[in-house]
C-alpha positions as CSV (number, residue, x, y, z in Angstrom):
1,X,-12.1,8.2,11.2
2,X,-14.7,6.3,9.3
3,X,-16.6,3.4,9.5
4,X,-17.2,1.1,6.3
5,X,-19.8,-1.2,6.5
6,X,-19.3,-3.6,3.1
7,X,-22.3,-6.1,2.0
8,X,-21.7,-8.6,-0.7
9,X,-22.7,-12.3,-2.1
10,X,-20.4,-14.8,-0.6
11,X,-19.6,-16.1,-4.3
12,X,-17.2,-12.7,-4.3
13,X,-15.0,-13.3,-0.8
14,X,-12.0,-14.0,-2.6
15,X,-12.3,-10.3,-4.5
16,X,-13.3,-8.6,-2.0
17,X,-10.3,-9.6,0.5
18,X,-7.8,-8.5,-2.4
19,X,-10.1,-5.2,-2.7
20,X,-9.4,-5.0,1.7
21,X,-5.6,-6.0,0.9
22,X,-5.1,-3.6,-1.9
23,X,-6.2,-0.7,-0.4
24,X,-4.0,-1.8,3.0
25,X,-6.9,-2.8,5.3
26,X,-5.5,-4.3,7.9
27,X,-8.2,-5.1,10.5
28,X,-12.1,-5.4,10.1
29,X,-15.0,-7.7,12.0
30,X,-17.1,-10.2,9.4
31,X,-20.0,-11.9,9.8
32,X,-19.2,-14.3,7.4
33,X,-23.3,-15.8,6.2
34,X,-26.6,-13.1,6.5
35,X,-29.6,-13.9,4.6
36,X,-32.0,-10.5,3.6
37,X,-33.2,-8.7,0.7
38,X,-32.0,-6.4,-1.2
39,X,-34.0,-3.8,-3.6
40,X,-31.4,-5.2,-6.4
41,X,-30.4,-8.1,-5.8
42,X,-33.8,-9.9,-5.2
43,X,-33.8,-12.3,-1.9
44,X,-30.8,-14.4,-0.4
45,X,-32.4,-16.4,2.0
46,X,-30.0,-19.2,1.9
47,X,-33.3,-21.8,0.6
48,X,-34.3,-23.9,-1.6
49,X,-37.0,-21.0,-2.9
50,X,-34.1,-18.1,-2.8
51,X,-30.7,-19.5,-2.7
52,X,-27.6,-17.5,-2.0
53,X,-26.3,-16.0,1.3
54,X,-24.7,-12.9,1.9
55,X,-21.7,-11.8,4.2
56,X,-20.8,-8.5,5.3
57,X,-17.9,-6.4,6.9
58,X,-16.9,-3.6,8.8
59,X,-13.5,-1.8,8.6
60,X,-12.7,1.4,10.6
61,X,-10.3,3.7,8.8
62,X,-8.4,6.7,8.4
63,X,-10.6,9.8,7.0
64,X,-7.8,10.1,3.9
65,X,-8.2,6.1,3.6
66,X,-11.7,6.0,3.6
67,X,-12.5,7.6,-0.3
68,X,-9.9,5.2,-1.6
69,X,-11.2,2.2,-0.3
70,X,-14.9,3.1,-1.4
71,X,-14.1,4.0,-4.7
72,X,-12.2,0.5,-4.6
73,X,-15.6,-1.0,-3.7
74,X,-17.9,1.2,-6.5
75,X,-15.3,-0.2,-8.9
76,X,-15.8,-3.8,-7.7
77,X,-19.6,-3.1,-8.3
78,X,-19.3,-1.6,-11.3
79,X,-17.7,-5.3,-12.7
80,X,-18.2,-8.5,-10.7
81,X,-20.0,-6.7,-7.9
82,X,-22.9,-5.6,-10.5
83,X,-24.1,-9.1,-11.1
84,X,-23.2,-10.8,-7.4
85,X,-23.9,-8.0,-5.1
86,X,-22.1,-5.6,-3.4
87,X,-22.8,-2.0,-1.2
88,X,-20.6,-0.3,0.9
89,X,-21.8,2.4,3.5
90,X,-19.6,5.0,5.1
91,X,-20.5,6.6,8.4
92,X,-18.6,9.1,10.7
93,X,-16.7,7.5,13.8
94,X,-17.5,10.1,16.4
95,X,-15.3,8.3,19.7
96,X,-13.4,4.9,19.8
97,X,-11.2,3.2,22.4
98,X,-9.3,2.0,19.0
99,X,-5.4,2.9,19.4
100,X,-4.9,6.1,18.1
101,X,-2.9,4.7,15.4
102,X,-5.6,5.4,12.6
């Protein structure tokens, strides 16, 4: 199994729940508003001085579902993504109590 961890400007929610949809994502956490900085996209600290917010995402997902969903995600960067923001980060899921449905 893997874990994706998605980053991404709010103004892009409604692309990236078609990108989770699309690829058959069924079940993920979100924070829904982070403020940061990123080394591209400048500050998002949801102020007057830098504007913008950020949300984020995690999915678990099967290891054949995981390549998929991140090239979904580096295609979604290379077009709306490359001017809003978006990064996705894929880690190992060593142990779960998720059902072993994945």
């Amino acid at each position: 199994m893997k874990l994706i961890f998605i980053v991404y400007n709010i103004s892009i929610e409604e692309e990236v729940q078609q990108l989770l949809q699309a690829q058959g994502v069924k079940s993920f956490t979100q924070w829904p508003r982070l403020i940061g900085v990123g080394e591209l996209a400048g500050a998002r600290l949801d102020n007057g001085v830098w504007p913008g917010a950020n949300s984020a995402l995690v999915a678990v997902v099967s290891d054949e579902a995981a390549a998929p969903l991140m090239s979904a995600v580096r295609a979604l960067r290379a077009g709306e993504g490359r001017r809003e923001g978006i990064e996705a980060f894929q880690l190992n899921v060593e142990d779960t109590t998720l059902a072993s449905h994945l």
